[in-house]
mmCIF file of the N, C-alpha and C atoms, coordinates in Angstrom:
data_MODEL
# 
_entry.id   MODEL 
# 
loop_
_atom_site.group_PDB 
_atom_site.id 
_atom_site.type_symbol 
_atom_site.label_atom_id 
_atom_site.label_alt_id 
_atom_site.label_comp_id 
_atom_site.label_asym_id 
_atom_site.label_entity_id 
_atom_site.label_seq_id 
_atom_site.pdbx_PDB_ins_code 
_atom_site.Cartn_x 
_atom_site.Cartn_y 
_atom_site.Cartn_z 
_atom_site.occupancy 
_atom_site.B_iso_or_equiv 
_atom_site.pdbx_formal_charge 
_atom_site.auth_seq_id 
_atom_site.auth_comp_id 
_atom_site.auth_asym_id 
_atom_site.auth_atom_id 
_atom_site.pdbx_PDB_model_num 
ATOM 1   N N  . UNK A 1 1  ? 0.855   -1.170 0.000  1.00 0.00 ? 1  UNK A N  1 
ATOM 2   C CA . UNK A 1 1  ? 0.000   0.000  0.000  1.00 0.00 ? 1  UNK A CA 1 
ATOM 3   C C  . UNK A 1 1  ? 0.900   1.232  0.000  1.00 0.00 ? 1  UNK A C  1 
ATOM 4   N N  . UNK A 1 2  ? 0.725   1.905  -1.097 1.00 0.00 ? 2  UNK A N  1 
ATOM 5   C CA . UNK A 1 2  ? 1.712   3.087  -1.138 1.00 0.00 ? 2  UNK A CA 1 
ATOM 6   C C  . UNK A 1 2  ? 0.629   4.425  -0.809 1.00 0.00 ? 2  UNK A C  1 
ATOM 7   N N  . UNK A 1 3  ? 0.408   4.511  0.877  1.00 0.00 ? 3  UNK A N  1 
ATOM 8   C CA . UNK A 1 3  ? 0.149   5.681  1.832  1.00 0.00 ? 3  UNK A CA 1 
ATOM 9   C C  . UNK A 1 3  ? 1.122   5.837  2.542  1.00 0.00 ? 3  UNK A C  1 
ATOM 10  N N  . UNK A 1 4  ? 1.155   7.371  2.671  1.00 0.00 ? 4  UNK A N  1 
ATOM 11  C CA . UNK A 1 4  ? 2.075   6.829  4.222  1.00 0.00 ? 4  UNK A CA 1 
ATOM 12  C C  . UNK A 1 4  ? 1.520   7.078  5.633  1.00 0.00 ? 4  UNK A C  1 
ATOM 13  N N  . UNK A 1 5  ? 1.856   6.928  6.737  1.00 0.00 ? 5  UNK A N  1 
ATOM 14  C CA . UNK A 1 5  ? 1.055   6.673  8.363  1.00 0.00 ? 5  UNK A CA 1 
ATOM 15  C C  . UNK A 1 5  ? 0.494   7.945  8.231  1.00 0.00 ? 5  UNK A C  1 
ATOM 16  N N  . UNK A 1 6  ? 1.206   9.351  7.951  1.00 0.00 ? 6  UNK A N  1 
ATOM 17  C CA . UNK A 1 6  ? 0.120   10.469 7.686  1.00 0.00 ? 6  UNK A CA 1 
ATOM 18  C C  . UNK A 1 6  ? -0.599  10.611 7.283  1.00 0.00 ? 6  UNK A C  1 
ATOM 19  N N  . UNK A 1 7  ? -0.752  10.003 5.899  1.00 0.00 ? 7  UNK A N  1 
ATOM 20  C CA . UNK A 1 7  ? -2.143  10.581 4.704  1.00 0.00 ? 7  UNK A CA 1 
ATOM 21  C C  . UNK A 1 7  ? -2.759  9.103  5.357  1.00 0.00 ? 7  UNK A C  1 
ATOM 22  N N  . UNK A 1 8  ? -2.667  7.887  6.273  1.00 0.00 ? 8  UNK A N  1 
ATOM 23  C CA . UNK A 1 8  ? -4.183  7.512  6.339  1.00 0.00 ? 8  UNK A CA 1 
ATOM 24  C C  . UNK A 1 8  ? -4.643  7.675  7.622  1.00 0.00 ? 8  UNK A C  1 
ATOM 25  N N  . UNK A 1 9  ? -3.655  8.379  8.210  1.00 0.00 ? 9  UNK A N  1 
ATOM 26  C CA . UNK A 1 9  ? -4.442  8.859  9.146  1.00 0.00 ? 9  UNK A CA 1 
ATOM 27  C C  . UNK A 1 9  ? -5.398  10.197 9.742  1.00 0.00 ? 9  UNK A C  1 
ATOM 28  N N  . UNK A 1 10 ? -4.738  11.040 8.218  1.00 0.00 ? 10 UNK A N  1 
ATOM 29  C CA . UNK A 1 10 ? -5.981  12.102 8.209  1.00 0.00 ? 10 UNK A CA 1 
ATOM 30  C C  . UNK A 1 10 ? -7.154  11.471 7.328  1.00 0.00 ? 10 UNK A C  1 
ATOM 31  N N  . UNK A 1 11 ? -7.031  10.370 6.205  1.00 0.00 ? 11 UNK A N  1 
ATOM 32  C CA . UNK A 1 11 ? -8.085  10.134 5.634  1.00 0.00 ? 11 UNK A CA 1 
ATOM 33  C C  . UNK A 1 11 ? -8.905  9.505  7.080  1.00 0.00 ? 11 UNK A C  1 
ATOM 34  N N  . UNK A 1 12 ? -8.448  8.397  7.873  1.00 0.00 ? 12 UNK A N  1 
ATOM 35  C CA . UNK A 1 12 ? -9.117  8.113  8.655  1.00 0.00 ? 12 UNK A CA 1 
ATOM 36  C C  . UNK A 1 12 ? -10.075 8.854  9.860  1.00 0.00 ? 12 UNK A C  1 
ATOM 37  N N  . UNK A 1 13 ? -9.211  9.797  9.729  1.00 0.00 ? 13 UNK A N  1 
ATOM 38  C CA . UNK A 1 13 ? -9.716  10.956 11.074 1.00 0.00 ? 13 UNK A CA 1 
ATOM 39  C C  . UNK A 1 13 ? -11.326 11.921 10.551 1.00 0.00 ? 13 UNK A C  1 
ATOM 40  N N  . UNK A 1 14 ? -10.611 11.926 8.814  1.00 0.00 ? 14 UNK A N  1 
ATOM 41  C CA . UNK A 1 14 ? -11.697 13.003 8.303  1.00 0.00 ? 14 UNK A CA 1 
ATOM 42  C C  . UNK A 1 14 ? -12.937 11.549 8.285  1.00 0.00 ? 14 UNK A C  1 
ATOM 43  N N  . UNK A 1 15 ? -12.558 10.745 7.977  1.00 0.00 ? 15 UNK A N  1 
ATOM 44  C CA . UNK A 1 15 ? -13.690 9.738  7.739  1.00 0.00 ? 15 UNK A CA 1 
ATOM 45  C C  . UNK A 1 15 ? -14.695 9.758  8.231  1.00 0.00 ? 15 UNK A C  1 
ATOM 46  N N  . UNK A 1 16 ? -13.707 9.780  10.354 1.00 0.00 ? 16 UNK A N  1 
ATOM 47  C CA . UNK A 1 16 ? -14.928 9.325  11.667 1.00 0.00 ? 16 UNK A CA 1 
ATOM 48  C C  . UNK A 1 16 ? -15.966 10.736 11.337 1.00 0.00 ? 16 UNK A C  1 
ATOM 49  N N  . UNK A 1 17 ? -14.818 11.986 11.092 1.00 0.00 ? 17 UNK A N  1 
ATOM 50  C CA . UNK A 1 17 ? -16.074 13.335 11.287 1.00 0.00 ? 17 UNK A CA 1 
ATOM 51  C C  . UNK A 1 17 ? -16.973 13.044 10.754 1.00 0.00 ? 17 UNK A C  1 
ATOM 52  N N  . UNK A 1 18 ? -16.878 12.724 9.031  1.00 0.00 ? 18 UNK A N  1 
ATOM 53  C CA . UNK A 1 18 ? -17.722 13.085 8.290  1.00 0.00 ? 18 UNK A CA 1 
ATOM 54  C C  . UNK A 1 18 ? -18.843 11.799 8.138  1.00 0.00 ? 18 UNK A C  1 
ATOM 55  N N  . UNK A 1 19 ? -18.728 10.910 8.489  1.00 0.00 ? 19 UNK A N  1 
ATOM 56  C CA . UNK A 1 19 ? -19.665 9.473  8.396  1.00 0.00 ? 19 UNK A CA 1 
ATOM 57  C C  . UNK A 1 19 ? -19.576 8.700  9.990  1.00 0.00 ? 19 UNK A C  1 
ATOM 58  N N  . UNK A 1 20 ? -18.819 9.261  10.279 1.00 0.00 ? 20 UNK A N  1 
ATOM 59  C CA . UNK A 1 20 ? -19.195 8.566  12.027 1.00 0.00 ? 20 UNK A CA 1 
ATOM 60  C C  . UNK A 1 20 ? -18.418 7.350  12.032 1.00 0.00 ? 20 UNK A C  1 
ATOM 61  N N  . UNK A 1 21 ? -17.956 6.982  13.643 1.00 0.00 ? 21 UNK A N  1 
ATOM 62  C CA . UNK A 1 21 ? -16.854 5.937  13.565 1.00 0.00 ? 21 UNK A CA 1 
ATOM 63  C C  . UNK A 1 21 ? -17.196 5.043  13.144 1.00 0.00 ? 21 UNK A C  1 
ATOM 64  N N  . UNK A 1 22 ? -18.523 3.985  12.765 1.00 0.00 ? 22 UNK A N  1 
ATOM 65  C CA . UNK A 1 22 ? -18.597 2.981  12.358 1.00 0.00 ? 22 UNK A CA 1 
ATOM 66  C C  . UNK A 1 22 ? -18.432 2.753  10.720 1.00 0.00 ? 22 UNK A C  1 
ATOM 67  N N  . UNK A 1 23 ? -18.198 3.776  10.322 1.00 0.00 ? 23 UNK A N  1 
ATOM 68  C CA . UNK A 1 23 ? -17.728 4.223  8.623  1.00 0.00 ? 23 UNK A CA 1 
ATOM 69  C C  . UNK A 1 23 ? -16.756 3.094  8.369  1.00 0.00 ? 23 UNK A C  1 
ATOM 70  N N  . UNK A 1 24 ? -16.553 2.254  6.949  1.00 0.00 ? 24 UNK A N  1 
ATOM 71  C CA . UNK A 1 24 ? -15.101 2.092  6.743  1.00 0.00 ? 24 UNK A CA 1 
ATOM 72  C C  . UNK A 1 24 ? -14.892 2.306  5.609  1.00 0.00 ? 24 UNK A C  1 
ATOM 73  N N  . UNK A 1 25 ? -13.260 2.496  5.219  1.00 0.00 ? 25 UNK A N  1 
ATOM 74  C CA . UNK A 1 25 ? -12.916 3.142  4.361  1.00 0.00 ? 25 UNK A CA 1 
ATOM 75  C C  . UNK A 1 25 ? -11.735 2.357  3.455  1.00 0.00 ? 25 UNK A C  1 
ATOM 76  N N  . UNK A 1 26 ? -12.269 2.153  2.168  1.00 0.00 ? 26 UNK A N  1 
ATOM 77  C CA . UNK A 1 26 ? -11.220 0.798  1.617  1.00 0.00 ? 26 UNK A CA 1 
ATOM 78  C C  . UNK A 1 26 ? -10.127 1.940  0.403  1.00 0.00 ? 26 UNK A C  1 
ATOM 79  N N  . UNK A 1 27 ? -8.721  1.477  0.389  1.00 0.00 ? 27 UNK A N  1 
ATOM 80  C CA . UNK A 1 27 ? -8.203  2.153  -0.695 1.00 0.00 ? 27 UNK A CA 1 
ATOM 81  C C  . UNK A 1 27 ? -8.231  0.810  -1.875 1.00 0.00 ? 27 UNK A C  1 
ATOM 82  N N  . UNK A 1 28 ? -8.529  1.345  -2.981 1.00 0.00 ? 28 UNK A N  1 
ATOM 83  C CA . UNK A 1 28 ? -8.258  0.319  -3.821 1.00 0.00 ? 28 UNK A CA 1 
ATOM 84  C C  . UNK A 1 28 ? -7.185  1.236  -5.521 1.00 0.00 ? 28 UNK A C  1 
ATOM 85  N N  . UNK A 1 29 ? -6.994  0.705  -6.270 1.00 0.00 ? 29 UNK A N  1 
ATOM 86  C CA . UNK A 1 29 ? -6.602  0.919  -7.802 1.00 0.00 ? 29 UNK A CA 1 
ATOM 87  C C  . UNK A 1 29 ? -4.713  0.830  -7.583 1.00 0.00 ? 29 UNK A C  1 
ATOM 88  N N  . UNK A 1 30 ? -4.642  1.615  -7.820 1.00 0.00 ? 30 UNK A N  1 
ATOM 89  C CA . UNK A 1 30 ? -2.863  1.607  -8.291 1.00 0.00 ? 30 UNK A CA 1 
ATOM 90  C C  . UNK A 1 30 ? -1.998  1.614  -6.505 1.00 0.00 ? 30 UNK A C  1 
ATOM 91  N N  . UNK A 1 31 ? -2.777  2.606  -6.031 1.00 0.00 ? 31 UNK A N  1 
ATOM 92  C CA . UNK A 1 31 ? -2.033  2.595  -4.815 1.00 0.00 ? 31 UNK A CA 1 
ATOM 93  C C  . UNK A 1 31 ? -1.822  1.204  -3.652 1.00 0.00 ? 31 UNK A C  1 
ATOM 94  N N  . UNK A 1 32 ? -2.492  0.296  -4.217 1.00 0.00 ? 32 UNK A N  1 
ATOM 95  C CA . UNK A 1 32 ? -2.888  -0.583 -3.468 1.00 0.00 ? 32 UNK A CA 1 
ATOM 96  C C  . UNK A 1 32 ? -1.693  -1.353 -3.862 1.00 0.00 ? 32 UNK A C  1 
ATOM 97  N N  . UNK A 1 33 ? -0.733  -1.090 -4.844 1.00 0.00 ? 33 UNK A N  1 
ATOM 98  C CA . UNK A 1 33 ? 0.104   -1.765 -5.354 1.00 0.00 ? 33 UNK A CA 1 
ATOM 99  C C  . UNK A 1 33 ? 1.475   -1.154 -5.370 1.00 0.00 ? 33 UNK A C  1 
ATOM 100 N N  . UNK A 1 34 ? 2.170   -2.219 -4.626 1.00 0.00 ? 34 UNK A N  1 
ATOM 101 C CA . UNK A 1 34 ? 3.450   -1.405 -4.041 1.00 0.00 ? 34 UNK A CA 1 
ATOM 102 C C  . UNK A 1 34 ? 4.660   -1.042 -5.251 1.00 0.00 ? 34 UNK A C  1 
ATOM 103 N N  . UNK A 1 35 ? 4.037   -1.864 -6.253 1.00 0.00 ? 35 UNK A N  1 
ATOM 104 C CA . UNK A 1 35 ? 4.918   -2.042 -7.453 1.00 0.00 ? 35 UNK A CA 1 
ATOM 105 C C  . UNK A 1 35 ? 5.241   -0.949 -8.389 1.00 0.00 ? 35 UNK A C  1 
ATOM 106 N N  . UNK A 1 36 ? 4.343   -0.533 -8.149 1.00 0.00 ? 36 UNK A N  1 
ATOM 107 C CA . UNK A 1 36 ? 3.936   0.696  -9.205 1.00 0.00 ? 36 UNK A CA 1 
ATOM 108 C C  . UNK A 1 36 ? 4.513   2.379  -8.935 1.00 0.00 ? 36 UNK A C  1 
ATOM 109 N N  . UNK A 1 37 ? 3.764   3.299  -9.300 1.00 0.00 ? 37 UNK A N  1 
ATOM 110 C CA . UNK A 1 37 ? 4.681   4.289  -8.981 1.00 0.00 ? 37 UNK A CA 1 
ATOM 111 C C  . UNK A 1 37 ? 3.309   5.381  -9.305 1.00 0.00 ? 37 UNK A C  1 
ATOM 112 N N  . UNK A 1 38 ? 3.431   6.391  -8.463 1.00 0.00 ? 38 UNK A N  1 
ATOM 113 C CA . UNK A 1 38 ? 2.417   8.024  -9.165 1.00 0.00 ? 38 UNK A CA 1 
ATOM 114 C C  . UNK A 1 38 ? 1.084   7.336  -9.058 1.00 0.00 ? 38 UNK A C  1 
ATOM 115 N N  . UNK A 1 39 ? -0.128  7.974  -9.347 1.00 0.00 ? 39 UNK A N  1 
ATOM 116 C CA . UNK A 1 39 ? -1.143  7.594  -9.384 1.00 0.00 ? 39 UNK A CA 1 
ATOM 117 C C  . UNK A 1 39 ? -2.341  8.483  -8.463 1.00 0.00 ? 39 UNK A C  1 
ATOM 118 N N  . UNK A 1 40 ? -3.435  8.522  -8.272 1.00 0.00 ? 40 UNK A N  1 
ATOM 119 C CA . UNK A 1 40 ? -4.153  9.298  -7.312 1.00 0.00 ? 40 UNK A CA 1 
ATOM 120 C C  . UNK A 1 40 ? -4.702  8.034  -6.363 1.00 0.00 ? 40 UNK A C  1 
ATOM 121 N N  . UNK A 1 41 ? -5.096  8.963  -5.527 1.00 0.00 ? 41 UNK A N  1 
ATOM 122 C CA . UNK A 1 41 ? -6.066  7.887  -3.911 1.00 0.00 ? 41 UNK A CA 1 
ATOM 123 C C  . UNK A 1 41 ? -7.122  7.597  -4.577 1.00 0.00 ? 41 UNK A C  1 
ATOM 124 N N  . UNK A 1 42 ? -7.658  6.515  -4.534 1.00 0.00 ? 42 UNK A N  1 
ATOM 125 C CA . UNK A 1 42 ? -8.984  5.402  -5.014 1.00 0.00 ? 42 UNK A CA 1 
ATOM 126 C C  . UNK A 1 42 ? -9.319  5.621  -3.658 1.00 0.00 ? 42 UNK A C  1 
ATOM 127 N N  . UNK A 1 43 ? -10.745 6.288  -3.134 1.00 0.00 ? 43 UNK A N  1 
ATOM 128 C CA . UNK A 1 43 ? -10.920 5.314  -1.841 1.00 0.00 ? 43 UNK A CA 1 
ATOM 129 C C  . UNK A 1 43 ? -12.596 5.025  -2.042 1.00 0.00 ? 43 UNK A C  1 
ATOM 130 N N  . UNK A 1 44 ? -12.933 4.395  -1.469 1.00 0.00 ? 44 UNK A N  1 
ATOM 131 C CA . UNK A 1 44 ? -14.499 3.784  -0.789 1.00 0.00 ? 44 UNK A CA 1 
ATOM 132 C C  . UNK A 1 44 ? -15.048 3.784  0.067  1.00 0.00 ? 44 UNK A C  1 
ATOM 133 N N  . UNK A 1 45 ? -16.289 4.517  0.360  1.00 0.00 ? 45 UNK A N  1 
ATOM 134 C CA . UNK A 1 45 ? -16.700 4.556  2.020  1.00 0.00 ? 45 UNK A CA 1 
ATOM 135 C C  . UNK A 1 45 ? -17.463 3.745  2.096  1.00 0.00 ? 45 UNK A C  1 
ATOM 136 N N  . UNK A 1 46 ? -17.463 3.041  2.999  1.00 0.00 ? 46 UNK A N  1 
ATOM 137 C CA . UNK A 1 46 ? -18.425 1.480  3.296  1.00 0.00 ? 46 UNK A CA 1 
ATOM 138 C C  . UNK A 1 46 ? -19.415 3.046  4.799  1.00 0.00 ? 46 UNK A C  1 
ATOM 139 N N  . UNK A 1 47 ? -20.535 2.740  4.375  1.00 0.00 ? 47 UNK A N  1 
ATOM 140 C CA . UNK A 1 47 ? -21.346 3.362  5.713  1.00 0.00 ? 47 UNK A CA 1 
ATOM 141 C C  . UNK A 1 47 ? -21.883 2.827  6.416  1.00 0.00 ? 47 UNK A C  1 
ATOM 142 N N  . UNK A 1 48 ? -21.971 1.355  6.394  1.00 0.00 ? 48 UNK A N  1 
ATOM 143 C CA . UNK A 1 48 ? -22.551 -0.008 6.927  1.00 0.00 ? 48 UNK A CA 1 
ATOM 144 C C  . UNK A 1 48 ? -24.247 0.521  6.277  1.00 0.00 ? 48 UNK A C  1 
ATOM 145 N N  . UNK A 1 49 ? -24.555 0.934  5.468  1.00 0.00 ? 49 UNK A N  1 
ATOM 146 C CA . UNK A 1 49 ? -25.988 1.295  5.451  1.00 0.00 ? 49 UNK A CA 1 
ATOM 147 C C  . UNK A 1 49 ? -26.675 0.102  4.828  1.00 0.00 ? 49 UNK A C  1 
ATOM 148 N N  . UNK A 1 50 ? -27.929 0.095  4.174  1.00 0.00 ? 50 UNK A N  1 
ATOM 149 C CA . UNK A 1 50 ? -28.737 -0.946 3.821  1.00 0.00 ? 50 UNK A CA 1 
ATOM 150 C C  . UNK A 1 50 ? -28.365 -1.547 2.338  1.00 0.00 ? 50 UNK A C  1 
ATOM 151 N N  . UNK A 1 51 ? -27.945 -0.431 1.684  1.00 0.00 ? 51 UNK A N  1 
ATOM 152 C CA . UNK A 1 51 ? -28.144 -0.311 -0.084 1.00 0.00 ? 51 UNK A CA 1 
ATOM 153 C C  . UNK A 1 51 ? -26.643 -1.841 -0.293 1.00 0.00 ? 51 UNK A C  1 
ATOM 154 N N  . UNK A 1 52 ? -27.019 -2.825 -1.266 1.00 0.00 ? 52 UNK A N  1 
ATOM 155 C CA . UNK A 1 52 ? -26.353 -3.930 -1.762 1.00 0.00 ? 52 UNK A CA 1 
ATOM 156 C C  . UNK A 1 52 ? -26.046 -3.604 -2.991 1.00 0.00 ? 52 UNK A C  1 
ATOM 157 N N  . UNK A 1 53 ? -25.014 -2.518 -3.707 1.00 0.00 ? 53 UNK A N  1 
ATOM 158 C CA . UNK A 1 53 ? -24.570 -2.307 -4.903 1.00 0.00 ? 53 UNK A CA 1 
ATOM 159 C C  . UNK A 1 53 ? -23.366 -3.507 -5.112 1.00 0.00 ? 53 UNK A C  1 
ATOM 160 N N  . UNK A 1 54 ? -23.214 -3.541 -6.364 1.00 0.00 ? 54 UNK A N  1 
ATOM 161 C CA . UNK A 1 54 ? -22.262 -4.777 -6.905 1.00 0.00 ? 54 UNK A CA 1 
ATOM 162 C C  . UNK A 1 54 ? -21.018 -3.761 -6.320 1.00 0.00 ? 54 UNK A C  1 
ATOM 163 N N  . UNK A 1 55 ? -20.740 -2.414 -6.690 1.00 0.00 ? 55 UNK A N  1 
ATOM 164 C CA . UNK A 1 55 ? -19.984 -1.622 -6.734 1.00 0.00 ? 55 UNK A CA 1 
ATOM 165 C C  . UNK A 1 55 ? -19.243 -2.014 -5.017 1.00 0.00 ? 55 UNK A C  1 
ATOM 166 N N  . UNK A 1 56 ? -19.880 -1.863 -3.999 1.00 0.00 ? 56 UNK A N  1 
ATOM 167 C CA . UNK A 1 56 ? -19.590 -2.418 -2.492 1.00 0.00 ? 56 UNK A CA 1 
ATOM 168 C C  . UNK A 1 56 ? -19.071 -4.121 -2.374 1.00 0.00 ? 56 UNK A C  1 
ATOM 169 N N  . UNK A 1 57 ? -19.272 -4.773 -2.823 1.00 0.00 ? 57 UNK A N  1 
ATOM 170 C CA . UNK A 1 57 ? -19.056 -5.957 -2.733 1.00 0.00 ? 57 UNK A CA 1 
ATOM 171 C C  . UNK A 1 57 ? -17.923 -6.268 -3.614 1.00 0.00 ? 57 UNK A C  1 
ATOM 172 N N  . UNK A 1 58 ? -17.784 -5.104 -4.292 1.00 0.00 ? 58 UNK A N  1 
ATOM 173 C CA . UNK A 1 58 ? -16.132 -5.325 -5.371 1.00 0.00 ? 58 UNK A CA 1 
ATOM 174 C C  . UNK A 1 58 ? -14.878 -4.815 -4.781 1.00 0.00 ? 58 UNK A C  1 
ATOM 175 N N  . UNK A 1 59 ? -15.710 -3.646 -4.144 1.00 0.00 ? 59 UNK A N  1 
ATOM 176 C CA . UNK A 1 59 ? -14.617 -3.075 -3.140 1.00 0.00 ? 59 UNK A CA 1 
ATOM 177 C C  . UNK A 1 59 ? -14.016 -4.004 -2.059 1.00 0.00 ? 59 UNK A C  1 
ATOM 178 N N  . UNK A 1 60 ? -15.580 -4.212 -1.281 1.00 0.00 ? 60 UNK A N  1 
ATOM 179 C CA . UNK A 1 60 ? -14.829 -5.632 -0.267 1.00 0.00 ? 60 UNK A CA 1 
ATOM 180 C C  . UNK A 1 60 ? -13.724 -6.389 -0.265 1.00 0.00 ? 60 UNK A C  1 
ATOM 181 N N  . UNK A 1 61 ? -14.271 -7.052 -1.912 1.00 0.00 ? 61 UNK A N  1 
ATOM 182 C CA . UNK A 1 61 ? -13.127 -8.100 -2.625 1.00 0.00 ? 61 UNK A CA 1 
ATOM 183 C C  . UNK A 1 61 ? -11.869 -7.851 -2.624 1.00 0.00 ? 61 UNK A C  1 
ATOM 184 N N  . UNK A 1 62 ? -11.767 -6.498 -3.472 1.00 0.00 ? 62 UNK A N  1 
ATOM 185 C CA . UNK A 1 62 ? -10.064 -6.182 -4.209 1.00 0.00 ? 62 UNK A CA 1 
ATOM 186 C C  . UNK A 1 62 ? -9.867  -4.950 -3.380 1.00 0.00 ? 62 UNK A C  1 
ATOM 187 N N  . UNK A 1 63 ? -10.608 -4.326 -2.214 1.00 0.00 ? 63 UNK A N  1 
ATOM 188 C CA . UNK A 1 63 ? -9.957  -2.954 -1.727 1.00 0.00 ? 63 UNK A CA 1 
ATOM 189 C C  . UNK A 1 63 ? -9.009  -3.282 -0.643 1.00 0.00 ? 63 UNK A C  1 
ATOM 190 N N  . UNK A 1 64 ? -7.790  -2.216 -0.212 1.00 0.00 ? 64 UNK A N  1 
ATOM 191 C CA . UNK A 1 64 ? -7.388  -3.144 1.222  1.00 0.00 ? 64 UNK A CA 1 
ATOM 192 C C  . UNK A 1 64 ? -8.130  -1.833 2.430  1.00 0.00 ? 64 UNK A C  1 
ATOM 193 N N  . UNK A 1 65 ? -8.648  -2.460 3.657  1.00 0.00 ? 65 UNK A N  1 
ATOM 194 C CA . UNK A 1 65 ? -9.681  -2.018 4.311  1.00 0.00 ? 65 UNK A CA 1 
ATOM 195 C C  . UNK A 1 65 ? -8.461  -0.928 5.204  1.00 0.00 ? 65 UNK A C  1 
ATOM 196 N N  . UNK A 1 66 ? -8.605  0.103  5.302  1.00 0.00 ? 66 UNK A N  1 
ATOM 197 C CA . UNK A 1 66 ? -7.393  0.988  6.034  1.00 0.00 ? 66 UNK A CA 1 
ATOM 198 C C  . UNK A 1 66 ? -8.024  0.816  7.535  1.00 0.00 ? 66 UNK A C  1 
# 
């Protein structure tokens, strides 16, 4: 995972404000891959809410959960 302890821990911090601590928050695409190089933040907010999009369940799969 190419973050570093700073940037996920303000993504994490802004997360709890803005969706509340039970929020989670997956990074997925290039950064998720240590191999690689440049790229922007992919992220996903899981809100634990009701809605079953394919889009959430892909994230699950291939995101890594910060």
């Amino acid at each position: 995972m190419r973050l570093s302890t700073f940037q996920v821990k303000v993504i994490k911090n802004t997360l709890g404000q803005v969706f509340g601590q039970s929020a989670q928050i997956y990074l997925f695409g290039s950064r998720v891959d240590d191999q690689k190089k440049g790229g922007d933040i992919d992220l996903f907010v899981d809100t634990n809410q009701q809605e079953s999009l394919p889009v959430i369940q892909l994230a699950r799969q291939t995101g890594v959960l910060l």
